[in-house]
C-alpha positions as CSV (number, residue, x, y, z in Angstrom):
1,X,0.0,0.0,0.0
2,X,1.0,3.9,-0.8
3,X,2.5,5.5,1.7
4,X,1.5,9.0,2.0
5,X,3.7,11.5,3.6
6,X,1.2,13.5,5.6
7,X,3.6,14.8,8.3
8,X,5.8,16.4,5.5
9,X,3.0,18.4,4.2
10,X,2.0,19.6,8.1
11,X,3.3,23.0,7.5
12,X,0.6,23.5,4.4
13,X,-1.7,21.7,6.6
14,X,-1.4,24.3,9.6
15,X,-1.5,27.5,7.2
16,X,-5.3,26.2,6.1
17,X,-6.4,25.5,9.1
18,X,-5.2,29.1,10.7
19,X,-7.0,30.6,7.6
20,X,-10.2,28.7,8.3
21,X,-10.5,29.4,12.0
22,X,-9.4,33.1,11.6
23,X,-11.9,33.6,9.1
24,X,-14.4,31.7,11.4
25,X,-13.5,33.8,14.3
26,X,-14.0,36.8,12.5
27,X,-17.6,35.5,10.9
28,X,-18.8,34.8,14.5
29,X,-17.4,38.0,16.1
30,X,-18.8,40.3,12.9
31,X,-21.8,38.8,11.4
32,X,-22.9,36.1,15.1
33,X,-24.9,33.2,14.2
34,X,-28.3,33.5,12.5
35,X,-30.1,32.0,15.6
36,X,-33.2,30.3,14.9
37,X,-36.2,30.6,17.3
38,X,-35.3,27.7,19.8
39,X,-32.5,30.7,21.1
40,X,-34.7,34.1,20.0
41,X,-38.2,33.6,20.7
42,X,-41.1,33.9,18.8
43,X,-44.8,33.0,17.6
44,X,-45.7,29.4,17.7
45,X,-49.2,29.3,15.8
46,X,-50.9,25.3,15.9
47,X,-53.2,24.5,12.8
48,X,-55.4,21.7,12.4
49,X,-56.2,20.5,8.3
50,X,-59.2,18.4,7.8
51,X,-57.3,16.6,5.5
52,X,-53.2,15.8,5.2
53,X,-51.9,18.6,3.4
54,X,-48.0,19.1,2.0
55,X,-45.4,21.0,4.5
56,X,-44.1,22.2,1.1
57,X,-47.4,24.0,0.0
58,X,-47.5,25.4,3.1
59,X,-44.3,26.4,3.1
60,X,-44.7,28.2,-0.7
61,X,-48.2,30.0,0.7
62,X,-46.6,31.7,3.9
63,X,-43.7,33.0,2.0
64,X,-46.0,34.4,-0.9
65,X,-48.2,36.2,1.8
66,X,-45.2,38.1,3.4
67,X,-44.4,36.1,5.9
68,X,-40.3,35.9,6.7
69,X,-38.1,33.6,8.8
70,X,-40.6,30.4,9.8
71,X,-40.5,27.2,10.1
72,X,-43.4,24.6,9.3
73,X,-43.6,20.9,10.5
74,X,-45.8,18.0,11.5
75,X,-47.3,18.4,15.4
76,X,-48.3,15.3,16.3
77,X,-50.4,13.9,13.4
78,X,-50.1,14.7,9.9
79,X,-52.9,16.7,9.8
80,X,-51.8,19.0,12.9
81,X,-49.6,22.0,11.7
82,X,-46.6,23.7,13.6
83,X,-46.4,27.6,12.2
84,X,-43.1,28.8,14.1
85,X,-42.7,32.8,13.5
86,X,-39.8,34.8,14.1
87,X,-42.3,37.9,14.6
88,X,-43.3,39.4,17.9
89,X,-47.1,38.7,19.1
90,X,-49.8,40.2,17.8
91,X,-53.8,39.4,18.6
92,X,-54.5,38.6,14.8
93,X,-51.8,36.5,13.7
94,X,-53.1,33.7,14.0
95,X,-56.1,34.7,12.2
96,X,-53.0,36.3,9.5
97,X,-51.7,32.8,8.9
98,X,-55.2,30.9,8.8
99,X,-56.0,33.5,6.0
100,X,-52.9,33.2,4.1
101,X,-53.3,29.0,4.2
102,X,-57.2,28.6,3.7
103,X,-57.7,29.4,0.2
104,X,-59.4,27.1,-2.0
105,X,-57.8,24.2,-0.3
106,X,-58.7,22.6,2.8
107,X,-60.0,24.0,5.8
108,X,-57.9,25.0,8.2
109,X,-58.1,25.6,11.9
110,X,-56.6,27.6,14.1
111,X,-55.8,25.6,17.3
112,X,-53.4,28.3,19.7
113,X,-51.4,31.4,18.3
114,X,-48.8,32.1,21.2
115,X,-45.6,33.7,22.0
116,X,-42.0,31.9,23.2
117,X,-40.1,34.5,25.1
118,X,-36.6,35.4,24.7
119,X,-36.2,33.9,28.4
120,X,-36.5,30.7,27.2
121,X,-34.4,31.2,24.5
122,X,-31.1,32.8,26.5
123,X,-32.1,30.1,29.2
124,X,-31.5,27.5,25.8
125,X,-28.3,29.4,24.1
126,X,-26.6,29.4,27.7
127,X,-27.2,25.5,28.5
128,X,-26.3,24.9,25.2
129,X,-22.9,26.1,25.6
130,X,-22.4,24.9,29.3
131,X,-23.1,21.3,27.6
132,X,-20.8,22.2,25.0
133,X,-17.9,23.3,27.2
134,X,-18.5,20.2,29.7
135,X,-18.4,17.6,26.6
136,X,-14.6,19.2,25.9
137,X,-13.7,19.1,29.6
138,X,-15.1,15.2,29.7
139,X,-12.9,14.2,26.5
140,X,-9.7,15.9,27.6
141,X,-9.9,14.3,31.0
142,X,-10.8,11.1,29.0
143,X,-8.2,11.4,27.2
144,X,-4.9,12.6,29.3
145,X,-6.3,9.8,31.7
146,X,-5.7,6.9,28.5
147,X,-2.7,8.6,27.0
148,X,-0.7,11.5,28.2
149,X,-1.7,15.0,28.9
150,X,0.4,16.0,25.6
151,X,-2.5,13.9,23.8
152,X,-5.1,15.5,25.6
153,X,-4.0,19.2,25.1
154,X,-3.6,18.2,21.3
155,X,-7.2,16.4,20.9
156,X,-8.8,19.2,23.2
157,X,-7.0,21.8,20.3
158,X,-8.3,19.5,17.4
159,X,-11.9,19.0,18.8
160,X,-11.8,23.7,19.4
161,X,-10.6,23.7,15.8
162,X,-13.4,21.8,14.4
163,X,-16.7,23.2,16.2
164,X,-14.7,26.7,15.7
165,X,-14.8,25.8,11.8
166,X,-18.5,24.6,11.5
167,X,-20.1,27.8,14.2
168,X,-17.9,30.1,11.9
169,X,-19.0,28.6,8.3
170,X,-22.7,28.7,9.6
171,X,-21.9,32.6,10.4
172,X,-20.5,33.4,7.4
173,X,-23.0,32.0,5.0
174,X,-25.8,33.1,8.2
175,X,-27.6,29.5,8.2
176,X,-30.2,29.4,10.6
177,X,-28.9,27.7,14.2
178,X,-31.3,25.7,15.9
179,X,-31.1,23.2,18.3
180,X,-31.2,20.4,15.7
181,X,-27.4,22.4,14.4
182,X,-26.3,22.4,18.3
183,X,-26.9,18.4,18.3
184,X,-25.3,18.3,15.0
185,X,-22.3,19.9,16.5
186,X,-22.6,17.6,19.7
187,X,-22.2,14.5,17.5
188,X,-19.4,16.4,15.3
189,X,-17.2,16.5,18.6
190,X,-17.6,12.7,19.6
191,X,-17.0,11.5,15.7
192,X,-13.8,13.7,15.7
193,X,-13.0,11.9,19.0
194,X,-13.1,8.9,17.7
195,X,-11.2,9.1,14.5
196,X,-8.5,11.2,16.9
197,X,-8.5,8.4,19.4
198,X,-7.7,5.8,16.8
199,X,-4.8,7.5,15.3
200,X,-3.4,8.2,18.7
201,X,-3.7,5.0,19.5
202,X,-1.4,3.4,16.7
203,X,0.6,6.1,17.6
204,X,1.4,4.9,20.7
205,X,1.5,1.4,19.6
206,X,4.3,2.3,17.1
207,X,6.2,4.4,19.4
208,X,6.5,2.2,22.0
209,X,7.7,-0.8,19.1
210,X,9.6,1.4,17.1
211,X,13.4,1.3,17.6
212,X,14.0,4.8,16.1
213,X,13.0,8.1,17.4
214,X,12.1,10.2,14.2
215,X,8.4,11.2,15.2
216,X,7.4,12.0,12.3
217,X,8.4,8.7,10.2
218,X,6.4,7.1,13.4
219,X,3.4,9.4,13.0
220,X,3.5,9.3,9.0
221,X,3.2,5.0,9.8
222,X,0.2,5.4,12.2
223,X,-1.7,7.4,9.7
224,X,-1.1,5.3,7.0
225,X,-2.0,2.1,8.8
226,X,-5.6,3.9,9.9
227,X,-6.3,5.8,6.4
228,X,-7.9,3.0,5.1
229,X,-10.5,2.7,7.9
230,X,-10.8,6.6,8.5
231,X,-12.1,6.9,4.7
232,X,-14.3,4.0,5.1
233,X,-16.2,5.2,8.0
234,X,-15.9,9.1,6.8
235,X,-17.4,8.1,3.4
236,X,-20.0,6.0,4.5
237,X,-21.2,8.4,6.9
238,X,-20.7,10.8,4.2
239,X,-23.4,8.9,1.6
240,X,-25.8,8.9,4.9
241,X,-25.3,12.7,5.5
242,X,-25.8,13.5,1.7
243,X,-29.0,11.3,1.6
244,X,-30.5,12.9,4.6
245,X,-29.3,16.5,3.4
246,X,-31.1,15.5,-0.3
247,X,-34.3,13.7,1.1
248,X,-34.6,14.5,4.6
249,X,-37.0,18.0,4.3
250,X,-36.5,21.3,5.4
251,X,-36.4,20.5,9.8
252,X,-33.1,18.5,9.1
253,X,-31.8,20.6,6.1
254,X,-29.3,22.4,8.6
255,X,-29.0,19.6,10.6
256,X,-27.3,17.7,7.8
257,X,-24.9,20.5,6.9
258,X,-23.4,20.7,10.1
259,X,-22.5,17.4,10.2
260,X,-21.5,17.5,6.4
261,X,-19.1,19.9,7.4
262,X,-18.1,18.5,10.7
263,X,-17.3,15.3,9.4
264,X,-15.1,16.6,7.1
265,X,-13.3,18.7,8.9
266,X,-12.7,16.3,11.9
267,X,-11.2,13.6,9.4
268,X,-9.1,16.3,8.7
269,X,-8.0,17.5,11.9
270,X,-7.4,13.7,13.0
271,X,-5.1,13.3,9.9
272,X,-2.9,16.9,10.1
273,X,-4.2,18.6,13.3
274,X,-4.4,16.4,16.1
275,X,-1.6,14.4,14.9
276,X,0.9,17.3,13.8
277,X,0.2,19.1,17.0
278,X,2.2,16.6,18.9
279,X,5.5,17.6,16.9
280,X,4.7,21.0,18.2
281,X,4.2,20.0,21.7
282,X,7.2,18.2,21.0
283,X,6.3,14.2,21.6
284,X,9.3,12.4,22.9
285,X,9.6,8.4,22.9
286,X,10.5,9.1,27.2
287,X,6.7,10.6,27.3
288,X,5.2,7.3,26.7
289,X,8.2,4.9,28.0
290,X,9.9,6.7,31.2
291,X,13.6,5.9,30.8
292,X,15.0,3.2,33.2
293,X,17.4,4.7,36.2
294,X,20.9,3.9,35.8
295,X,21.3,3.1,39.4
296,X,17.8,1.3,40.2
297,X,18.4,-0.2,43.4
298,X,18.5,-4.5,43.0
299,X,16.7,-6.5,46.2
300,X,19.3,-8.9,47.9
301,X,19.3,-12.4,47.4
302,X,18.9,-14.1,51.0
Protein backbone atom coordinates (compact mmCIF):
# COMPACT_ATOMS: atom_id res chain seq x y z
CA UNK A 1 0.00 0.00 0.00
CA UNK A 2 1.03 3.89 -0.83
CA UNK A 3 2.48 5.47 1.73
CA UNK A 4 1.54 8.98 1.97
CA UNK A 5 3.70 11.51 3.56
CA UNK A 6 1.16 13.52 5.58
CA UNK A 7 3.65 14.80 8.26
CA UNK A 8 5.80 16.41 5.47
CA UNK A 9 3.03 18.43 4.23
CA UNK A 10 1.97 19.57 8.09
CA UNK A 11 3.28 23.02 7.52
CA UNK A 12 0.63 23.49 4.44
CA UNK A 13 -1.69 21.67 6.58
CA UNK A 14 -1.45 24.29 9.56
CA UNK A 15 -1.47 27.45 7.17
CA UNK A 16 -5.35 26.23 6.10
CA UNK A 17 -6.41 25.46 9.14
CA UNK A 18 -5.16 29.14 10.74
CA UNK A 19 -7.01 30.56 7.60
CA UNK A 20 -10.19 28.67 8.31
CA UNK A 21 -10.47 29.36 11.97
CA UNK A 22 -9.36 33.14 11.58
CA UNK A 23 -11.90 33.57 9.09
CA UNK A 24 -14.38 31.66 11.35
CA UNK A 25 -13.51 33.81 14.35
CA UNK A 26 -13.95 36.76 12.49
CA UNK A 27 -17.61 35.49 10.89
CA UNK A 28 -18.76 34.81 14.45
CA UNK A 29 -17.38 38.02 16.05
CA UNK A 30 -18.79 40.26 12.91
CA UNK A 31 -21.80 38.82 11.43
CA UNK A 32 -22.88 36.11 15.05
CA UNK A 33 -24.94 33.15 14.23
CA UNK A 34 -28.31 33.52 12.50
CA UNK A 35 -30.06 32.04 15.60
CA UNK A 36 -33.17 30.35 14.90
CA UNK A 37 -36.19 30.65 17.34
CA UNK A 38 -35.35 27.68 19.82
CA UNK A 39 -32.46 30.74 21.06
CA UNK A 40 -34.73 34.09 19.97
CA UNK A 41 -38.15 33.63 20.66
CA UNK A 42 -41.14 33.94 18.79
CA UNK A 43 -44.85 32.98 17.61
CA UNK A 44 -45.67 29.36 17.72
CA UNK A 45 -49.20 29.30 15.82
CA UNK A 46 -50.93 25.28 15.85
CA UNK A 47 -53.23 24.49 12.78
CA UNK A 48 -55.38 21.74 12.43
CA UNK A 49 -56.23 20.52 8.34
CA UNK A 50 -59.21 18.42 7.85
CA UNK A 51 -57.35 16.57 5.52
CA UNK A 52 -53.25 15.80 5.19
CA UNK A 53 -51.85 18.63 3.42
CA UNK A 54 -48.03 19.12 2.00
CA UNK A 55 -45.38 20.99 4.46
CA UNK A 56 -44.10 22.18 1.12
CA UNK A 57 -47.40 23.99 0.00
CA UNK A 58 -47.48 25.38 3.11
CA UNK A 59 -44.32 26.41 3.05
CA UNK A 60 -44.73 28.17 -0.71
CA UNK A 61 -48.17 29.98 0.66
CA UNK A 62 -46.65 31.72 3.89
CA UNK A 63 -43.73 33.04 1.99
CA UNK A 64 -46.02 34.42 -0.89
CA UNK A 65 -48.21 36.23 1.82
CA UNK A 66 -45.18 38.15 3.38
CA UNK A 67 -44.37 36.12 5.88
CA UNK A 68 -40.30 35.86 6.74
CA UNK A 69 -38.11 33.60 8.84
CA UNK A 70 -40.62 30.38 9.81
CA UNK A 71 -40.48 27.15 10.12
CA UNK A 72 -43.36 24.62 9.31
CA UNK A 73 -43.62 20.91 10.51
CA UNK A 74 -45.80 17.96 11.50
CA UNK A 75 -47.35 18.38 15.41
CA UNK A 76 -48.34 15.31 16.26
CA UNK A 77 -50.36 13.95 13.37
CA UNK A 78 -50.09 14.68 9.94
CA UNK A 79 -52.89 16.68 9.83
CA UNK A 80 -51.77 19.04 12.93
CA UNK A 81 -49.56 21.99 11.71
CA UNK A 82 -46.63 23.65 13.58
CA UNK A 83 -46.40 27.57 12.23
CA UNK A 84 -43.11 28.76 14.12
CA UNK A 85 -42.70 32.77 13.48
CA UNK A 86 -39.78 34.84 14.10
CA UNK A 87 -42.30 37.94 14.58
CA UNK A 88 -43.34 39.45 17.91
CA UNK A 89 -47.11 38.66 19.15
CA UNK A 90 -49.85 40.18 17.82
CA UNK A 91 -53.76 39.40 18.64
CA UNK A 92 -54.45 38.60 14.82
CA UNK A 93 -51.78 36.49 13.66
CA UNK A 94 -53.06 33.65 14.00
CA UNK A 95 -56.13 34.67 12.25
CA UNK A 96 -53.03 36.32 9.46
CA UNK A 97 -51.73 32.84 8.91
CA UNK A 98 -55.19 30.87 8.78
CA UNK A 99 -55.95 33.51 6.04
CA UNK A 100 -52.93 33.16 4.07
CA UNK A 101 -53.26 28.97 4.20
CA UNK A 102 -57.16 28.62 3.71
CA UNK A 103 -57.74 29.44 0.23
CA UNK A 104 -59.41 27.15 -1.98
CA UNK A 105 -57.83 24.22 -0.26
CA UNK A 106 -58.66 22.56 2.77
CA UNK A 107 -60.00 23.97 5.81
CA UNK A 108 -57.87 25.05 8.15
CA UNK A 109 -58.15 25.60 11.94
CA UNK A 110 -56.58 27.58 14.14
CA UNK A 111 -55.75 25.55 17.30
CA UNK A 112 -53.36 28.28 19.71
CA UNK A 113 -51.42 31.43 18.29
CA UNK A 114 -48.80 32.10 21.17
CA UNK A 115 -45.64 33.69 22.03
CA UNK A 116 -42.02 31.87 23.16
CA UNK A 117 -40.13 34.50 25.15
CA UNK A 118 -36.61 35.37 24.71
CA UNK A 119 -36.16 33.89 28.35
CA UNK A 120 -36.54 30.68 27.22
CA UNK A 121 -34.44 31.21 24.50
CA UNK A 122 -31.14 32.79 26.52
CA UNK A 123 -32.07 30.07 29.23
CA UNK A 124 -31.53 27.51 25.81
CA UNK A 125 -28.29 29.43 24.10
CA UNK A 126 -26.61 29.41 27.69
CA UNK A 127 -27.23 25.49 28.54
CA UNK A 128 -26.28 24.87 25.22
CA UNK A 129 -22.90 26.08 25.61
CA UNK A 130 -22.40 24.87 29.27
CA UNK A 131 -23.12 21.31 27.64
CA UNK A 132 -20.84 22.17 25.04
CA UNK A 133 -17.93 23.26 27.21
CA UNK A 134 -18.55 20.16 29.71
CA UNK A 135 -18.38 17.65 26.57
CA UNK A 136 -14.58 19.21 25.91
CA UNK A 137 -13.68 19.05 29.58
CA UNK A 138 -15.09 15.25 29.68
CA UNK A 139 -12.94 14.23 26.48
CA UNK A 140 -9.72 15.94 27.61
CA UNK A 141 -9.92 14.31 30.97
CA UNK A 142 -10.80 11.13 29.04
CA UNK A 143 -8.25 11.37 27.18
CA UNK A 144 -4.85 12.59 29.33
CA UNK A 145 -6.31 9.79 31.68
CA UNK A 146 -5.72 6.86 28.50
CA UNK A 147 -2.65 8.63 26.97
CA UNK A 148 -0.74 11.53 28.22
CA UNK A 149 -1.66 14.96 28.95
CA UNK A 150 0.45 15.95 25.59
CA UNK A 151 -2.52 13.92 23.82
CA UNK A 152 -5.13 15.49 25.59
CA UNK A 153 -4.03 19.21 25.11
CA UNK A 154 -3.58 18.20 21.26
CA UNK A 155 -7.20 16.36 20.93
CA UNK A 156 -8.81 19.25 23.16
CA UNK A 157 -6.97 21.79 20.28
CA UNK A 158 -8.35 19.52 17.40
CA UNK A 159 -11.87 19.04 18.79
CA UNK A 160 -11.79 23.71 19.42
CA UNK A 161 -10.59 23.66 15.76
CA UNK A 162 -13.36 21.77 14.39
CA UNK A 163 -16.72 23.24 16.24
CA UNK A 164 -14.67 26.68 15.71
CA UNK A 165 -14.79 25.84 11.77
CA UNK A 166 -18.48 24.58 11.51
CA UNK A 167 -20.14 27.82 14.21
CA UNK A 168 -17.86 30.10 11.85
CA UNK A 169 -18.98 28.61 8.29
CA UNK A 170 -22.73 28.69 9.60
CA UNK A 171 -21.93 32.58 10.41
CA UNK A 172 -20.46 33.44 7.41
CA UNK A 173 -23.02 31.96 5.01
CA UNK A 174 -25.77 33.10 8.16
CA UNK A 175 -27.57 29.55 8.19
CA UNK A 176 -30.19 29.37 10.56
CA UNK A 177 -28.92 27.69 14.23
CA UNK A 178 -31.28 25.74 15.94
CA UNK A 179 -31.15 23.18 18.33
CA UNK A 180 -31.21 20.45 15.71
CA UNK A 181 -27.39 22.42 14.36
CA UNK A 182 -26.33 22.44 18.31
CA UNK A 183 -26.88 18.38 18.31
CA UNK A 184 -25.31 18.31 14.99
CA UNK A 185 -22.31 19.94 16.53
CA UNK A 186 -22.60 17.61 19.72
CA UNK A 187 -22.24 14.54 17.53
CA UNK A 188 -19.39 16.36 15.32
CA UNK A 189 -17.23 16.51 18.56
CA UNK A 190 -17.65 12.72 19.60
CA UNK A 191 -17.03 11.50 15.71
CA UNK A 192 -13.81 13.73 15.74
CA UNK A 193 -13.04 11.90 18.98
CA UNK A 194 -13.11 8.87 17.70
CA UNK A 195 -11.19 9.15 14.54
CA UNK A 196 -8.54 11.15 16.94
CA UNK A 197 -8.47 8.38 19.40
CA UNK A 198 -7.67 5.84 16.81
CA UNK A 199 -4.81 7.49 15.28
CA UNK A 200 -3.39 8.25 18.67
CA UNK A 201 -3.73 5.01 19.51
CA UNK A 202 -1.38 3.44 16.71
CA UNK A 203 0.56 6.05 17.57
CA UNK A 204 1.40 4.90 20.67
CA UNK A 205 1.53 1.38 19.60
CA UNK A 206 4.34 2.30 17.08
CA UNK A 207 6.17 4.45 19.38
CA UNK A 208 6.51 2.19 22.01
CA UNK A 209 7.70 -0.84 19.13
CA UNK A 210 9.57 1.40 17.14
CA UNK A 211 13.36 1.32 17.57
CA UNK A 212 13.95 4.85 16.09
CA UNK A 213 12.95 8.14 17.41
CA UNK A 214 12.07 10.19 14.17
CA UNK A 215 8.44 11.20 15.20
CA UNK A 216 7.38 12.03 12.33
CA UNK A 217 8.36 8.74 10.18
CA UNK A 218 6.37 7.12 13.45
CA UNK A 219 3.41 9.39 12.99
CA UNK A 220 3.47 9.31 8.97
CA UNK A 221 3.18 5.01 9.81
CA UNK A 222 0.19 5.41 12.22
CA UNK A 223 -1.67 7.40 9.70
CA UNK A 224 -1.14 5.30 6.95
CA UNK A 225 -2.03 2.10 8.84
CA UNK A 226 -5.60 3.93 9.92
CA UNK A 227 -6.25 5.77 6.44
CA UNK A 228 -7.92 3.00 5.10
CA UNK A 229 -10.51 2.67 7.95
CA UNK A 230 -10.85 6.57 8.47
CA UNK A 231 -12.08 6.85 4.68
CA UNK A 232 -14.34 4.03 5.07
CA UNK A 233 -16.20 5.16 8.02
CA UNK A 234 -15.93 9.07 6.78
CA UNK A 235 -17.39 8.06 3.42
CA UNK A 236 -20.00 6.01 4.51
CA UNK A 237 -21.22 8.41 6.93
CA UNK A 238 -20.72 10.83 4.22
CA UNK A 239 -23.44 8.87 1.65
CA UNK A 240 -25.79 8.87 4.86
CA UNK A 241 -25.30 12.70 5.50
CA UNK A 242 -25.80 13.53 1.69
CA UNK A 243 -28.98 11.34 1.61
CA UNK A 244 -30.49 12.91 4.62
CA UNK A 245 -29.29 16.53 3.36
CA UNK A 246 -31.05 15.52 -0.27
CA UNK A 247 -34.34 13.66 1.13
CA UNK A 248 -34.61 14.53 4.59
CA UNK A 249 -37.02 17.97 4.31
CA UNK A 250 -36.45 21.30 5.41
CA UNK A 251 -36.39 20.47 9.83
CA UNK A 252 -33.05 18.48 9.12
CA UNK A 253 -31.77 20.63 6.08
CA UNK A 254 -29.26 22.42 8.58
CA UNK A 255 -28.97 19.56 10.55
CA UNK A 256 -27.29 17.67 7.80
CA UNK A 257 -24.87 20.49 6.93
CA UNK A 258 -23.38 20.71 10.05
CA UNK A 259 -22.54 17.43 10.22
CA UNK A 260 -21.49 17.55 6.44
CA UNK A 261 -19.09 19.93 7.38
CA UNK A 262 -18.07 18.52 10.74
CA UNK A 263 -17.29 15.28 9.38
CA UNK A 264 -15.10 16.59 7.07
CA UNK A 265 -13.26 18.69 8.90
CA UNK A 266 -12.69 16.28 11.94
CA UNK A 267 -11.17 13.58 9.44
CA UNK A 268 -9.08 16.26 8.67
CA UNK A 269 -7.96 17.53 11.91
CA UNK A 270 -7.38 13.70 12.98
CA UNK A 271 -5.05 13.33 9.86
CA UNK A 272 -2.90 16.94 10.13
CA UNK A 273 -4.22 18.64 13.26
CA UNK A 274 -4.36 16.41 16.13
CA UNK A 275 -1.57 14.44 14.94
CA UNK A 276 0.87 17.27 13.80
CA UNK A 277 0.16 19.10 17.01
CA UNK A 278 2.23 16.61 18.89
CA UNK A 279 5.49 17.59 16.87
CA UNK A 280 4.68 20.98 18.19
CA UNK A 281 4.22 19.96 21.73
CA UNK A 282 7.15 18.15 21.02
CA UNK A 283 6.26 14.22 21.64
CA UNK A 284 9.35 12.39 22.95
CA UNK A 285 9.61 8.38 22.91
CA UNK A 286 10.52 9.09 27.21
CA UNK A 287 6.71 10.61 27.29
CA UNK A 288 5.24 7.27 26.72
CA UNK A 289 8.18 4.88 28.02
CA UNK A 290 9.90 6.67 31.21
CA UNK A 291 13.58 5.95 30.76
CA UNK A 292 15.04 3.19 33.24
CA UNK A 293 17.39 4.71 36.18
CA UNK A 294 20.85 3.86 35.81
CA UNK A 295 21.33 3.13 39.44
CA UNK A 296 17.83 1.28 40.22
CA UNK A 297 18.39 -0.24 43.45
CA UNK A 298 18.52 -4.50 42.97
CA UNK A 299 16.70 -6.50 46.17
CA UNK A 300 19.32 -8.89 47.91
CA UNK A 301 19.35 -12.36 47.39
CA UNK A 302 18.92 -14.13 51.03
Amino acid sequence: MRQFDFMGKRRIAFIASIVLTIVSVAALALLHLNLGLDFTGGTVVELHYATTPSLDDIRTLLANSGFENFQVQTFGAADEILVRLQQTFSNDVGAQVVSALSGNGPQVDLIRAEYVGAQVGDQLRDQSGMGMLVAMAGVALYVAFRFQYKFALCALISLAHDVVIVLGLFALFQWEFDLTVLAGIMAVIGYSLNDTIIVYDRIRENIRKSRIDDMPTIFNEGINQTLSRTLATSGTTLLVLFALFFLGGDMIHNFSISLILGVVAGTFSSIYVAAALLLVFKLERHDLIPAKKENAETEELP
